[in-house]
TIKEDO-559632 format. One record per residue: x, y, z of N, C-alpha, C in turn; residue in one letter. Coordinates in steps of 0.1 Angstrom, whole numbers, plus 5000, padded with zeros to 4 digits. Example, Ala and Ser with C-alpha at 12.3 -4.5 7.8 and 13.67 -1.06 7.14 Angstrom:
# TIKEDO-559632
513249435078512349555078513249675078A 512849785071513749895071512950005079S 
//
This chain:
# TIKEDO-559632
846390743483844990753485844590663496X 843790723500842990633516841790553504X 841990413512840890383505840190303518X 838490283516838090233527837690313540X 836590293550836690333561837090263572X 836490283583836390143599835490013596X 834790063587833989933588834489833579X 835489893570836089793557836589693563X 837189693575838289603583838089443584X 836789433588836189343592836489163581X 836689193565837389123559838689093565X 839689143564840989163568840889093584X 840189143591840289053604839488923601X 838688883596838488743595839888663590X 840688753578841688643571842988653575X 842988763592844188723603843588613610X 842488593611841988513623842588403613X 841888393604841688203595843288193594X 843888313591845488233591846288253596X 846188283612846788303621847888213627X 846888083621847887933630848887913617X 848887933602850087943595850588053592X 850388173598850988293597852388223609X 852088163622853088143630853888053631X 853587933620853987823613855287893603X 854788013600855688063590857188143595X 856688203608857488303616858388173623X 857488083626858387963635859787913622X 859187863611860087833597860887923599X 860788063600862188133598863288113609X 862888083620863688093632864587933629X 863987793631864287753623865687713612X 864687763600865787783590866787833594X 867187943603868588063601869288013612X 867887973625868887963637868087893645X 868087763639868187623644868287563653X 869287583653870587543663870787593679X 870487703671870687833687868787823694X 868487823685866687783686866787653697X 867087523695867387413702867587433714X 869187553714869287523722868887623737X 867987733733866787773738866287683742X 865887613739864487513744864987423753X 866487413752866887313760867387393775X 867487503774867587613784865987623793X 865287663785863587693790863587563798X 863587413796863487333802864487293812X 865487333815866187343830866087443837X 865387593835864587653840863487623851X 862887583836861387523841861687393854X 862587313848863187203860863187243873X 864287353869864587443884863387493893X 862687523880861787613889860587473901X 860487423894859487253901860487183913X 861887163909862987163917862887203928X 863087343928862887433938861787443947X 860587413941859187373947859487263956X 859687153951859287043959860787033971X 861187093967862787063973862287183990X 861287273988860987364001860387234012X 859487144007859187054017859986984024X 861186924015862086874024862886964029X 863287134027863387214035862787234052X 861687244050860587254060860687094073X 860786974064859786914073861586844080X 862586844073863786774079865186874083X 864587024079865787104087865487224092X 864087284087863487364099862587304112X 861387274106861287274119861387154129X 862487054126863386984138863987054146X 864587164141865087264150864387364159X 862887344156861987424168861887364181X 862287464188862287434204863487374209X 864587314203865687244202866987354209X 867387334222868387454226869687434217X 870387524217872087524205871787424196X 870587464182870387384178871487384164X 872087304152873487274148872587314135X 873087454127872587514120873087494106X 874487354106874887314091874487294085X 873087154088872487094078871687214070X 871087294076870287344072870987454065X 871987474064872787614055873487534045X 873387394044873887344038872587314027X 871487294032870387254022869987394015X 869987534024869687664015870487704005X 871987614009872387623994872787553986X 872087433987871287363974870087463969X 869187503978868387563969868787673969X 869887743968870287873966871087833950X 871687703950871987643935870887613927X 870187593927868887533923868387633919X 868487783920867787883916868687963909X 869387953914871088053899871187933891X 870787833891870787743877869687803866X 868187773876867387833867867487983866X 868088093869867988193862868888213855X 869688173859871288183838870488113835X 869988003836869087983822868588043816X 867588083822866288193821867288363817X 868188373822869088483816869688463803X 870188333802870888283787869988293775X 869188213778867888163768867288303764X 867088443773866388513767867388613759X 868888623761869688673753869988593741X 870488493741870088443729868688453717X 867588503723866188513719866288663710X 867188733718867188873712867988883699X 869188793697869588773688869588713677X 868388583677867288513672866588643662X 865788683675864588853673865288953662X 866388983664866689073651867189003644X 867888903636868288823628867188793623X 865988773627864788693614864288843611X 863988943620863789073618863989123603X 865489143607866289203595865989083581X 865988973581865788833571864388913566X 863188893572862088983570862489073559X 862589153566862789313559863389323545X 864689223546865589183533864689143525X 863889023529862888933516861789033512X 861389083521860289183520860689333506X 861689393512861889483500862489423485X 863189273490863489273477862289173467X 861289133479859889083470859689243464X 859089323468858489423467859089513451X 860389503449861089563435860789443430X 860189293428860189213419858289193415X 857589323423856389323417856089413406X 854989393400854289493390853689613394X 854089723387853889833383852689883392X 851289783389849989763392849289773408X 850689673412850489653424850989793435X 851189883429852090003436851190103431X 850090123422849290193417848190163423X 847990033432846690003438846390013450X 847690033456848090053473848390173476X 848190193485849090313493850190303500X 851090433495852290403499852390383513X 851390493519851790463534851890363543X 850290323537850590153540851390043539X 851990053529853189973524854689993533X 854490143535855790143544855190073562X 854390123561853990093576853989933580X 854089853570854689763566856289663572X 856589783564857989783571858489853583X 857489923586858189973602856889913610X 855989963611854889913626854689773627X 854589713614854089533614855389443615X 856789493610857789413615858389393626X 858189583633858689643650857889523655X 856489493654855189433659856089293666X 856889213652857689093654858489063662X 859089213669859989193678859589143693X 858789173697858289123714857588973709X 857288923697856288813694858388673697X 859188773689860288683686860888653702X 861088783707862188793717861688753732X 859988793732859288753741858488623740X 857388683734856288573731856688443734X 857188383720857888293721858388193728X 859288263734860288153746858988143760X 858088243756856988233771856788143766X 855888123760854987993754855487893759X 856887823750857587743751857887703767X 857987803777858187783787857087803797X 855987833794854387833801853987663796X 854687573782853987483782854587323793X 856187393785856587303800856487313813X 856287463813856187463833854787403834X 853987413829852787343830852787233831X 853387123822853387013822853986913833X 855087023837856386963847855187003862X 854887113865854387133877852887073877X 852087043867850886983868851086823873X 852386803867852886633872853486613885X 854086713890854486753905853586783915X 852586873912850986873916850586733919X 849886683908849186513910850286453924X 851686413918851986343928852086373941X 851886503943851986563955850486513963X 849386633958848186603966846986593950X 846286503949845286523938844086583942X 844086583959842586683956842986813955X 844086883958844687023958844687043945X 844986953937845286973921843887013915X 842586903918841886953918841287123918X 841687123927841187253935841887363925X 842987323921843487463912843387473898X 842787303895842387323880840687353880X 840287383888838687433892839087573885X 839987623897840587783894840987833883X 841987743879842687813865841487783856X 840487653855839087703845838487813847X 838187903855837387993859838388123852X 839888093855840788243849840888193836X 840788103827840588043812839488113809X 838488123816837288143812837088283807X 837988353820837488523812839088513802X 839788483807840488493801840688493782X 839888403778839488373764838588463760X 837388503769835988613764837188753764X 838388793773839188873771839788883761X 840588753755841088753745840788783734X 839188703731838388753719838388893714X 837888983723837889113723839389193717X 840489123728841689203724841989163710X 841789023707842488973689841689083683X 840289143685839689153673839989343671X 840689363685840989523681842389523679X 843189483684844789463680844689443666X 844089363657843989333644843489493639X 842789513643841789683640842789813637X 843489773649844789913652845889883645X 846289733637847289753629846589793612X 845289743609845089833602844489983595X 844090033611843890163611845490223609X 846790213619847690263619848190263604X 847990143594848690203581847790293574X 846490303582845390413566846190503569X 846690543588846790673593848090733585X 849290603584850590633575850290683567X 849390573557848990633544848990813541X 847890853552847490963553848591083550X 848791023559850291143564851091163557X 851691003545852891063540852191153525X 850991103525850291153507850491333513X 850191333526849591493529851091543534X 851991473534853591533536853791523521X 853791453514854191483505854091543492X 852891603496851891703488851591833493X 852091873500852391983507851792153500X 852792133490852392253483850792233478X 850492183473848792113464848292183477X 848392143486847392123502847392283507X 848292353503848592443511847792583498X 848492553483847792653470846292633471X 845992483473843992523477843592503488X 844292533498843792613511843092463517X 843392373512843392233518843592163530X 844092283540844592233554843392173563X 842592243557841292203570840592063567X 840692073557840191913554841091793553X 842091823553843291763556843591663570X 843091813576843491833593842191703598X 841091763591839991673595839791493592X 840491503579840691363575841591303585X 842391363586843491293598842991253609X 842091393618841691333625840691253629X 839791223616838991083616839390973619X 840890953609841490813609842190843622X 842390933626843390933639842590883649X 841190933650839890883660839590793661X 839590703647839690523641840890463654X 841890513652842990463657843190433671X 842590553679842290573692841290463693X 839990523688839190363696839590223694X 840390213679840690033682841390023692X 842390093694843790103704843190103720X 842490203718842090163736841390053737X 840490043725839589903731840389763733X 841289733726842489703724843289663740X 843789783739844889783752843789763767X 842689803765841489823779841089633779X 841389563766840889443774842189423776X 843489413768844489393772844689373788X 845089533793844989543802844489483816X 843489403812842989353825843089233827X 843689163819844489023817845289033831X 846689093834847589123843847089083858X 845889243859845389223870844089113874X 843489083863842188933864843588773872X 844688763865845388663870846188673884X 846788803886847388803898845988803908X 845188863908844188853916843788723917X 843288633904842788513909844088373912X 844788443911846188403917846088393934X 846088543936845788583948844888443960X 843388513952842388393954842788253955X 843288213950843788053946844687993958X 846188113958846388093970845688073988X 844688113987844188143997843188014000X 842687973989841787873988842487733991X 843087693983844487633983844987613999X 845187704005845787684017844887674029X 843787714024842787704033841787534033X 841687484022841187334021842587244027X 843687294022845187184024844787194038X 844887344043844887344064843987204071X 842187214061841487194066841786994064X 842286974052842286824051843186744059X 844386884063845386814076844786784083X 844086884086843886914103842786804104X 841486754097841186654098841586514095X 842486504089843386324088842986304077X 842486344065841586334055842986294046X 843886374052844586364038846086374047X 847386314040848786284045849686384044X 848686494042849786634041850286704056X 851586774051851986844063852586934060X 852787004068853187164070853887174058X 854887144056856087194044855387094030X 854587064031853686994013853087064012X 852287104019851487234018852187364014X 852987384018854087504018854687494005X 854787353996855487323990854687343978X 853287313980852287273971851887403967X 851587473978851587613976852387693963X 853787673965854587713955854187653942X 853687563943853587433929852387513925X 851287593929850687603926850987793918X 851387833927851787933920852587933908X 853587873907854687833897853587773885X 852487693884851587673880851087803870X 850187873878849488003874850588143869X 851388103872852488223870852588273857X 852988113845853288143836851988153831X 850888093832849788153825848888303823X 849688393833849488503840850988573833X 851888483826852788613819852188613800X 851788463798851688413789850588513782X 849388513793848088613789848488753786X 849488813797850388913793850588973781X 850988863777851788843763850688883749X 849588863755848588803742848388923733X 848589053740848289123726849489163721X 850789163724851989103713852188993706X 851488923714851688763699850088843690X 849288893698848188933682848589063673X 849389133679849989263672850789163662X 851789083666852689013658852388963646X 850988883651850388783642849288833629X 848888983633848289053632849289163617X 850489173623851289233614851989193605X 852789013612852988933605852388893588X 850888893593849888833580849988943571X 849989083576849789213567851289153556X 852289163566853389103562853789023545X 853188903554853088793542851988833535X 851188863534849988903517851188983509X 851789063512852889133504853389073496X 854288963507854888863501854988753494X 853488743497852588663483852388653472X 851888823470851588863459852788773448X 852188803434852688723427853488823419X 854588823416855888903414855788923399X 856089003396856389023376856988883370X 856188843359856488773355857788813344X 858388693340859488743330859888623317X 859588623311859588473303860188523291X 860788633287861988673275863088623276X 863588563269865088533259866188623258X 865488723248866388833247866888883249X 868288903250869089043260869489153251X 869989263257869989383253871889403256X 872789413247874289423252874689543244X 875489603251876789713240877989653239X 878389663224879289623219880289663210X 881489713215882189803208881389943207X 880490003214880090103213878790103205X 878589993198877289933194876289843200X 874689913201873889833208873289673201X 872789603209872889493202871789393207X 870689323204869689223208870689063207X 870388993216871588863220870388803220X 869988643213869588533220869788413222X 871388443226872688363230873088263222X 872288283209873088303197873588343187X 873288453186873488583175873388673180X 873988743174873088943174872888973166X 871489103170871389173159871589363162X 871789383154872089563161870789603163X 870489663175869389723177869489853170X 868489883163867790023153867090113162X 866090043164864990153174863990143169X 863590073159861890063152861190013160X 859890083166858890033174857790023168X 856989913169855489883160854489853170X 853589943171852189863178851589843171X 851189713169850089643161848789633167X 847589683164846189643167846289673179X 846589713188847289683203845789733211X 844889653217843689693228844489673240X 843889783251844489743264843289803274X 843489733285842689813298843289763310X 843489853315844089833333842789743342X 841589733337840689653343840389533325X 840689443334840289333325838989343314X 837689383324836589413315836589543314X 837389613312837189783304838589813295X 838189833285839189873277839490003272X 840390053274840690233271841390243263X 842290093254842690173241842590073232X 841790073219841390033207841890063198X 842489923191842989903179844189983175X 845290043181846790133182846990073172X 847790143163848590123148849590223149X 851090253152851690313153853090233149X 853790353141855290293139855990413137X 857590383147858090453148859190403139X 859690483130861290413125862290463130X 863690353128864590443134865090583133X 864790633141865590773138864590873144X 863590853137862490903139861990963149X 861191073149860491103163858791103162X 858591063173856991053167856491123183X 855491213179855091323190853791233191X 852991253201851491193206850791293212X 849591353210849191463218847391373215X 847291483227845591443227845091453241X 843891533243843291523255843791463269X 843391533277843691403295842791283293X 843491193294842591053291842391033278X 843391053272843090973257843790863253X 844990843267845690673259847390763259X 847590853262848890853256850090793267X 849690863277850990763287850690683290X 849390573281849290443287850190353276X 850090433261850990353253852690353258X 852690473260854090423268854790363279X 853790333284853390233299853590113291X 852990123280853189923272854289893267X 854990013259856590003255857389953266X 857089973278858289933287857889823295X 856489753289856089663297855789683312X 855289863316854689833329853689773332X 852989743322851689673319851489563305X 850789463306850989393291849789433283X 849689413270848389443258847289293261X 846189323259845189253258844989153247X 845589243236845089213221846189303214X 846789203206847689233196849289203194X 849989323191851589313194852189433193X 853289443201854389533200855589503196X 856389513184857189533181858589563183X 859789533187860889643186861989573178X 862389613167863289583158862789433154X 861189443155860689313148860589203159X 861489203167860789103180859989163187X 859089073188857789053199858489093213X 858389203221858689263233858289153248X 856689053242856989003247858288853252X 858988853239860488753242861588823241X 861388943247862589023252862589023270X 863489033278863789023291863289173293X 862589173302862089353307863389433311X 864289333320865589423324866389473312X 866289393303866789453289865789543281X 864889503280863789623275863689743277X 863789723290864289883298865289953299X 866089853298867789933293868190003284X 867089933271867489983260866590113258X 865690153267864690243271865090383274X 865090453268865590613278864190673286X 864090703292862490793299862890903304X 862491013298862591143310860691173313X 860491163321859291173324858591303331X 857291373332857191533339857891533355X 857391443362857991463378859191393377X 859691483376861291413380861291353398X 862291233397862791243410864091183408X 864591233422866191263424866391163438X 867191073438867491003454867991083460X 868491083474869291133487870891073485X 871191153471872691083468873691193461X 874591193460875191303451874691303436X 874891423431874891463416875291293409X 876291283410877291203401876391093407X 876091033413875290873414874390883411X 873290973412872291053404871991013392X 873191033384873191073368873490903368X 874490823377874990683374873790613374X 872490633380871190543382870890533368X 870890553354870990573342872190433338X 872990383345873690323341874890273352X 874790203364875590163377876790133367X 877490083357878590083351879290233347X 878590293346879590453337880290443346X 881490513339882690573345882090703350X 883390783356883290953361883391003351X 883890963339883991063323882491063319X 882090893315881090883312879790983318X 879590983332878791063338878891233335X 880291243329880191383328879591413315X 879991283307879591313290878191323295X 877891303301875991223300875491403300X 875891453311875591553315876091683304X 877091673302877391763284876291773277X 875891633276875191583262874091653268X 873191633284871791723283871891823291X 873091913286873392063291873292093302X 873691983312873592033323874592053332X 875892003323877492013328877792163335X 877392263329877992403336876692473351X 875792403351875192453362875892363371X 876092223371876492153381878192183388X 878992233379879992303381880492413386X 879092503388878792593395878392573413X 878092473414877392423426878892443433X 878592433450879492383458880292303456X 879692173456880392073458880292013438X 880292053432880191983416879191943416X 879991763410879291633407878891553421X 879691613431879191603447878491653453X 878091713449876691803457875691693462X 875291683475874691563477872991613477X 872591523474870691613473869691583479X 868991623488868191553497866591583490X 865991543497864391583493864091603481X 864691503471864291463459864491623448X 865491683457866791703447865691883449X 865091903461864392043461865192163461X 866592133463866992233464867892313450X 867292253442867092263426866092303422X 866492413409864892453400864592313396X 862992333390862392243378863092203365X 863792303363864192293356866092233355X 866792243360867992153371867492043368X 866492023379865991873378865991813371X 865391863356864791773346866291823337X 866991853339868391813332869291703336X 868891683348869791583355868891443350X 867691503351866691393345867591303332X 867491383322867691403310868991333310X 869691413318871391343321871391183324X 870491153332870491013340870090913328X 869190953320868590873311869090903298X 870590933295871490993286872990873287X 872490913306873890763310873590623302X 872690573302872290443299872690413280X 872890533274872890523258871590413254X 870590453252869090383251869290413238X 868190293228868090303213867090383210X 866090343219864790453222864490583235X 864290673226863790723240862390763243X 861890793254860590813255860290943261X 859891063262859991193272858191213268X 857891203281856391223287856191363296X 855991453287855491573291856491643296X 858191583297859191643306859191803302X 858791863290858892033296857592093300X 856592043303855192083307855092203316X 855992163327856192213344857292273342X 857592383334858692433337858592573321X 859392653325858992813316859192823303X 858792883296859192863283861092913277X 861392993284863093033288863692893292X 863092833306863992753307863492593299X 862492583292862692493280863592533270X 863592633264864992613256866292543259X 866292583275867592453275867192383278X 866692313284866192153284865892153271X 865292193265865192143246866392103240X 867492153244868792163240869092013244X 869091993259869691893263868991783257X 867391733253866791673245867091653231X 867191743229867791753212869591673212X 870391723220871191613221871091453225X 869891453231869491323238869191233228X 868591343219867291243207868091183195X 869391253191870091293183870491093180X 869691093168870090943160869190863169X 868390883178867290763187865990783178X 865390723181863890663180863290743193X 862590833189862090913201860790933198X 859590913213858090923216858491063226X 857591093221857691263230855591283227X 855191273245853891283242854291513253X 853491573242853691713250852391783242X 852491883251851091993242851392113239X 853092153240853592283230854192243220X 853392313214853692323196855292303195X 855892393204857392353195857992283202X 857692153212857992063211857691933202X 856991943194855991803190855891903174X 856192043169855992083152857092043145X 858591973151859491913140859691763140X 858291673145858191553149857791493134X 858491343134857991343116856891233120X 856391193128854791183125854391223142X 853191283138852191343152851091223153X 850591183161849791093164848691173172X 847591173165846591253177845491143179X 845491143193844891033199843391093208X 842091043205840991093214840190933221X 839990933232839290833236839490683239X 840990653237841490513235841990553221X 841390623212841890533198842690633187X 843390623182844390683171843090743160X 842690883160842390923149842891023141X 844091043142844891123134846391113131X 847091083119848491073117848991103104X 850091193110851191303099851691393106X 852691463096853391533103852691673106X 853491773108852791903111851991963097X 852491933089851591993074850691903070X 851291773069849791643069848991743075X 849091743087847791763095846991843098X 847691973095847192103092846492103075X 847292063072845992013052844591943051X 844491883065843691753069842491833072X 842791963079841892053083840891973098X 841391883103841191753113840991823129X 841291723136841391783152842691833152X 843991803148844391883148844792043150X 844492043133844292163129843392243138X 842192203145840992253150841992333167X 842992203171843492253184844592373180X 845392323169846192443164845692613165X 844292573152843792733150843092803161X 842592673168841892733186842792803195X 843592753193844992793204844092653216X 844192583213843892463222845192423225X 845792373214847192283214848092333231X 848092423232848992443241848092413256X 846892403256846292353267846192173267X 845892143255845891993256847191903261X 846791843271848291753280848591603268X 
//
């Protein structure tokens, strides 16, 4: 879902701005922490560079004034000294570029090392968040995340960076070389460089505040794209293209104007400095001429010459530095998208409990006993709401015993896959308790809760993996036997033995090149691997024909066989040999018994039964 327009931004750009200076506090810590060392000794590189580079400056005057021009007008004048000083300063400059060559290969390998560190902490924060947090976002956004805001870190790491570092020494080294040279010249170019500061910052303003714009237009635009790739069919059965097309290219329009506005001040950074670069030189050499030439001042030809350099060398780096500025604000900009992510506050987990098999029996551990897990589930009283102040389910009273199956039907929006949302803790209760074999779910460990969990749910998905790892995502320990039993047990052993390649058949695109019904055997299969005490199946034959539910019923019926099973469905002959039906309207439980309870009751029920509703109700 797109949420938001262009104008929503404007939060988000204030809280890159306000935390901009510890967003790069933070990027600096990683470099740092991993590579310290190699970091150091960057900086100790940038600074014999930078040496070189001031070196080389002041070193042209005594070029100039003791082995050129002595030798003007001079007949067979003795051209050693002088080929002997160009290459000192022919050393003096292959010093500072291996530097300047070393320092920035090292930088690159810096640049993807914290990259990749990134990306590691990032996905593996991201699997340690809530349920909530992935229900409130958009995916696209979230990936764009990981590709446009991290890409963003690479020119901030590999470039940025070492400029800075080396714009602040060359500054410091040639502003001190300046002074002792001539102070009214210095003058004269810190006049200048205030004047290119000046637009330079009213430039900068502009570019931070659309660079910030364009990284978060670029994730609505992800967003967009992947909901509208990945919904393809929906988009295409209601003739949805056109508004599709149009939505896109709204946010695509969004994109464009931050980006040019963006890159258009960018852009004139480059040319505003070399030009008043330009300028400076000219001024510079024009007052130095004029202070010789009147005795005003102790300069000569080759200080001038020399000062000249100093002065360039000066403005250079501030003219790559500016360069730079809308990759350190892309970075900084992407960075922060970054860290909110990473912020976020992760699932909590504060259960005891573990969940083990043993000797082929399941078992609750609280690393001092066990007890065999049964499968009895109790909701007590249980109020819940996904918004704090709204509540959508009141007062739940439900028990499952072991063995048992207990069906749940009732209207869209009546509460039923939200109770099963609380059995597995994707969400916690407001008010009350949940039960499982008598312990409170909340001092069970969720990784165990969920293990002991089976789910076949209506949309199946399948990874970009073979059959056989497929079915192992149910359980990374089964064996190759085990995975085959899994697949026996939910009837799906002889279609997959049909295939090309078996239990190898590798599957792409979330397994499309399978019926509905395939799928949700493999489903079945996957969540068969795990041997769960409970299982839970949410609507899994909804989306698929009444022929090919009979087998998937099959493979269910094996599945269920001795479990504690929730099966929320709206065909009768899934949910008519269920030994209690739960019919749920509005949040709240008003109906419970089995198929003849209920029909005696003469209730809603009965009402959806005799209607022929039951089979419409989800």
């Amino acid at each position: 879902m797109i949420r938001g327009g262009f104008g929503s931004k404007l939060n988000g750009e204030m809280k890159v701005t306000k935390n901009s200076k510890s967003t790069v506090k933070r990027i600096l810590g990683y470099i740092m922490s991993s590579y310290g060392s190699k970091f150091v000794f960057v900086l100790i590189l940038i600074l014999i560079s930078s040496l070189a580079a001031v070196v080389a400056a002041m070193f042209l005057e005594i070029l100039i004034e003791n082995y050129i021009l002595p030798l003007v007008g001079i007949p067979n004048p003795n051209f050693g000294p002088l080929i002997t000083s160009l290459s000192i300063l022919a050393s003096i400059f292959f010093i500072g570029s291996l530097s300047n060559l070393l320092f920035n290969r090292i930088m690159i390998t810096i640049s993807q090392g914290v990259q990749k560190q990134i990306r590691d902490e990032l996905f593996t924060h991201m699997q340690k968040l809530k349920i909530k947090y992935f229900d409130q976002n958009p995916h696209g956004d979230l990936m764009s995340r990981f590709s446009n805001d991290v890409d963003a870190l690479r020119n901030l790491l590999g470039q940025s960076i070492p400029i800075v570092f080396s714009t602040l020494l060359s500054l410091v080294l040639t502003f001190s070389a300046m002074i002792y040279m001539s102070f009214f010249l210095t003058v004269v170019v810190i006049v200048m460089v205030t004047i290119n500061l000046f637009f330079t910052v009213k430039l900068g303003k502009n570019s931070a505040k659309y660079f910030t714009q364009q990284q978060i237009t670029i994730g609505k635009l992800n967003s967009h794209i992947e909901e509208i790739i990945g919904n393809q069919k929906v988009v295409k059965v209601f003739n949805h293209e056109k508004e599709s097309i149009e939505k896109f290219n709204i946010l695509n329009e969004e994109f464009r104007i931050a980006s040019t506005e963006a890159n258009k001040y960018s852009n004139m950074f480059m040319p505003l400095i070399v030009n008043m670069g330009f300028l400076q030189y000219v001024v510079i050499a024009i007052v130095g001429g004029f202070l010789a030439i009147n005795g005003i001042t102790s300069l000569t030809i080759g200080a001038i010459a020399a000062f000249l350099q100093l002065s360039r060398a000066f403005t250079m780096p501030l003219g790559n530095l500016s360069f730079q500025i809308n990759s350190i604000i892309m970075a900084v900009a992407g960075a922060t998208r970054i860290f909110e992510v990473m912020d976020e506050k992760i699932e909590e987990d504060n259960g005891i409990v573990t969940f083990t098999n043993k000797d082929g029996k399941l078992f609750w551990s609280d690393g001092e006993s066990l007890t065999e897990a049964k499968g009895q589930i109790e909701l007590k009283n249980v109020n819940f709401g996904y918004d704090d102040n709204k509540t959508i389910l009141f007062d739940i009273e439900i028990t499952a015993t072991p063995g048992n199956k207990v069906a749940i039907v009732g209207a869209t929006g009546a509460g039923k896959t939200t109770i099963t949302n609380l059995i597995n803790r994707f969400y916690d209760i407001q008010k009350g308790s949940i039960l499982y074999d008598g312990i409170d779910i909340t001092n069970i460990k969720k990784s165990a809760l969920r293990q002991s969990l089976g789910i076949v749910l209506q949309d199946t998905f399948l990874f970009t993996d073979t059959i056989r790892e497929n079915i192992r995502y149910g359980n990374l320990n089964a064996t190759d036997d085990e995975v085959v039993s899994a697949a026996k047990l939910a009837n799906a052993h002889d279609f997959i033995e049909l295939l090309p390649n078996g239990y190898d058949t590798i599957l792409t695109s979330a397994g499309a090149e399978l019926s509905i019904g395939q799928r949700q055997l493999l489903s079945i299969a996957r969540a068969a691997a795990g041997s769960p005490a409970v299982m839970i199946l949410d609507e899994a034959t909804s989306s698929i024909d009444t022929r090919t539910e009979l087998i998937v019923q099959k493979g269910m019926d094996s599945l269920m066989h001795g479990n504690t099973v929730f099966v929320i469905a709206h065909r009768l002959s899934t949910i008519k040999n269920a030994d209690v039906i739960v019919v749920m309207d509005l949040g709240r439980v008003i109906e419970k018994g089995n198929h003849r309870e209920l029909m005696n009751k003469r209730g809603r029920y009965y009402d959806m039964y005799v209607g022929g509703l039951l089979e419409a109700v989800e």
